[in-house]
C-alpha positions in Angstrom: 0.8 -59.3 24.3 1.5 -59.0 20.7 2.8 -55.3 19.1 2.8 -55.2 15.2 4.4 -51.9 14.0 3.2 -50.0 11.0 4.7 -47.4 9.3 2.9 -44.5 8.1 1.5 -43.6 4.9 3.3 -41.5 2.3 3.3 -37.7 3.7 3.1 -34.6 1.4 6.4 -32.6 2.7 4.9 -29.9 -0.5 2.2 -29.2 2.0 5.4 -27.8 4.8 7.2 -26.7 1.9 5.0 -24.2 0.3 4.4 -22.9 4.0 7.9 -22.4 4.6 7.8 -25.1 7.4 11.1 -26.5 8.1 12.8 -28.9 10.8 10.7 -29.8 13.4 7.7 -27.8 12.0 7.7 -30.8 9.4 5.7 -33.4 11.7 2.7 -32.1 10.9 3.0 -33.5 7.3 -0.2 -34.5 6.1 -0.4 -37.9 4.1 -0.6 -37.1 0.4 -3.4 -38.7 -1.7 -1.2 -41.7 -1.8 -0.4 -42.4 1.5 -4.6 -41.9 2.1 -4.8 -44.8 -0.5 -2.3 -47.0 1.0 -3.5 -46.5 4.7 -7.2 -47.4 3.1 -5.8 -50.0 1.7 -4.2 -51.6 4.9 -7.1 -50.9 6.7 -9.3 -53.0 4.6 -6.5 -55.7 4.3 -5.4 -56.2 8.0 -6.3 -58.6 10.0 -7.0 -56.9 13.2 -8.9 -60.2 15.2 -6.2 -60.2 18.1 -5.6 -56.5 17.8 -7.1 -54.4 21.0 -6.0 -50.9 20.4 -4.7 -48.7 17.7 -1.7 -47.1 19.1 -0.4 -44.0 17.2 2.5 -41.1 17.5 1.5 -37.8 17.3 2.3 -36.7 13.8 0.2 -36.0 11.3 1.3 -38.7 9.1 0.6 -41.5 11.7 -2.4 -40.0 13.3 -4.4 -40.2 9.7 -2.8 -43.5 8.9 -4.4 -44.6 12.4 -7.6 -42.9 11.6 -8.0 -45.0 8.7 -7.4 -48.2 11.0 -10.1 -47.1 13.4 -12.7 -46.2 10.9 -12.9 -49.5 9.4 -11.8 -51.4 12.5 -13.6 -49.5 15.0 -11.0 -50.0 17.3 -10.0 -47.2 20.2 -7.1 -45.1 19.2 -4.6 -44.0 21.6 -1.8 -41.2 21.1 1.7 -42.1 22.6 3.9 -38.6 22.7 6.8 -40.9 23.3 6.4 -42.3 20.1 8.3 -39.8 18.3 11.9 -38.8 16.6 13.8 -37.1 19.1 14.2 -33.1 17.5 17.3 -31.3 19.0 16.2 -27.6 19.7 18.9 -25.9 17.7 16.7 -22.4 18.0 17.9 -22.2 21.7 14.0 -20.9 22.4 14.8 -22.2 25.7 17.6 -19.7 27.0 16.2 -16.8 27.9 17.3 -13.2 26.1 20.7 -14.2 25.6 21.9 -12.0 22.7 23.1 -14.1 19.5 26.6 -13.8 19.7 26.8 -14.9 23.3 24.9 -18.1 22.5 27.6 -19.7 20.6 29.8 -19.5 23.3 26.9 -21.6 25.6 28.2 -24.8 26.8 27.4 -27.9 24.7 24.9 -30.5 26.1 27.2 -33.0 28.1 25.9 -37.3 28.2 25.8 -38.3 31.7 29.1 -40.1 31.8 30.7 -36.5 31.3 31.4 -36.6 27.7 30.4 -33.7 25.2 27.4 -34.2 22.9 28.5 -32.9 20.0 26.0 -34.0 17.8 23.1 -32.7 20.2 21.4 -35.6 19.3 19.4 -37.9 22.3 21.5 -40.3 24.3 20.8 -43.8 23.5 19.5 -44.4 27.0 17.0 -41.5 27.0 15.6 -43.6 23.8 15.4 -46.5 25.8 13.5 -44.7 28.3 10.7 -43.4 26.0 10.6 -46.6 24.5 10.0 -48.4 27.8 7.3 -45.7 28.8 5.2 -46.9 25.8 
């Protein structure tokens, strides 16, 4: 099996912006004209005779930059949610009616071996994981 990885198009962040769409609300970026130009552009210069499937995360951004793949390759497209940037949920929407102040006090997220994650961030092997799912 052979993977070639593209990156997507140029996104119009405005779009979020003038929304008031911030952090992980950002995702669903649309391409801006340019990035619609260069993912035309790809699509009518790739060579896509060994290719099977388009395979595509689920942001905006990639999804029309793999739209423009299938429409002139007439390949299937396929969505992978674990192709993705890992978003730490900083809102704390998952704790239930905990009032404000208490939640500062919450304990941090630990890694497995025990250590603090004080960047919130995803543990290298939980990358590797999502990555081998795909």
């Amino acid at each position: 099996m052979q993977l070639l990885l593209i990156r997507h198009g140029q996104a119009n962040y405005a779009a979020c912006d003038t929304r008031g769409m911030v952090g992980p609300a950002r995702d669903f970026a649309p391409l801006s004209d340019a990035g619609r130009r260069q993912a035309d552009k790809l699509a009518a210069e790739l060579d896509v005779s060994d290719v099977d499937m388009i395979l595509s995360s689920p942001y905006t951004r990639a999804l029309e930059t793999a739209a423009a793949l299938c429409r002139h390759t007439g390949l299937p497209l396929r969505v992978e949610m674990d192709l993705r940037e890992w978003q730490p949920d900083t809102t704390y929407s998952g704790i239930p009616a905990v009032p404000s102040p208490v939640r500062r006090f919450l304990p941090l997220p630990r890694h497995p071996a025990g250590r603090v994650d004080v960047c919130l961030g995803e543990h290298p092997g939980h990358e590797r994981a999502r990555a081998a799912r795909v």
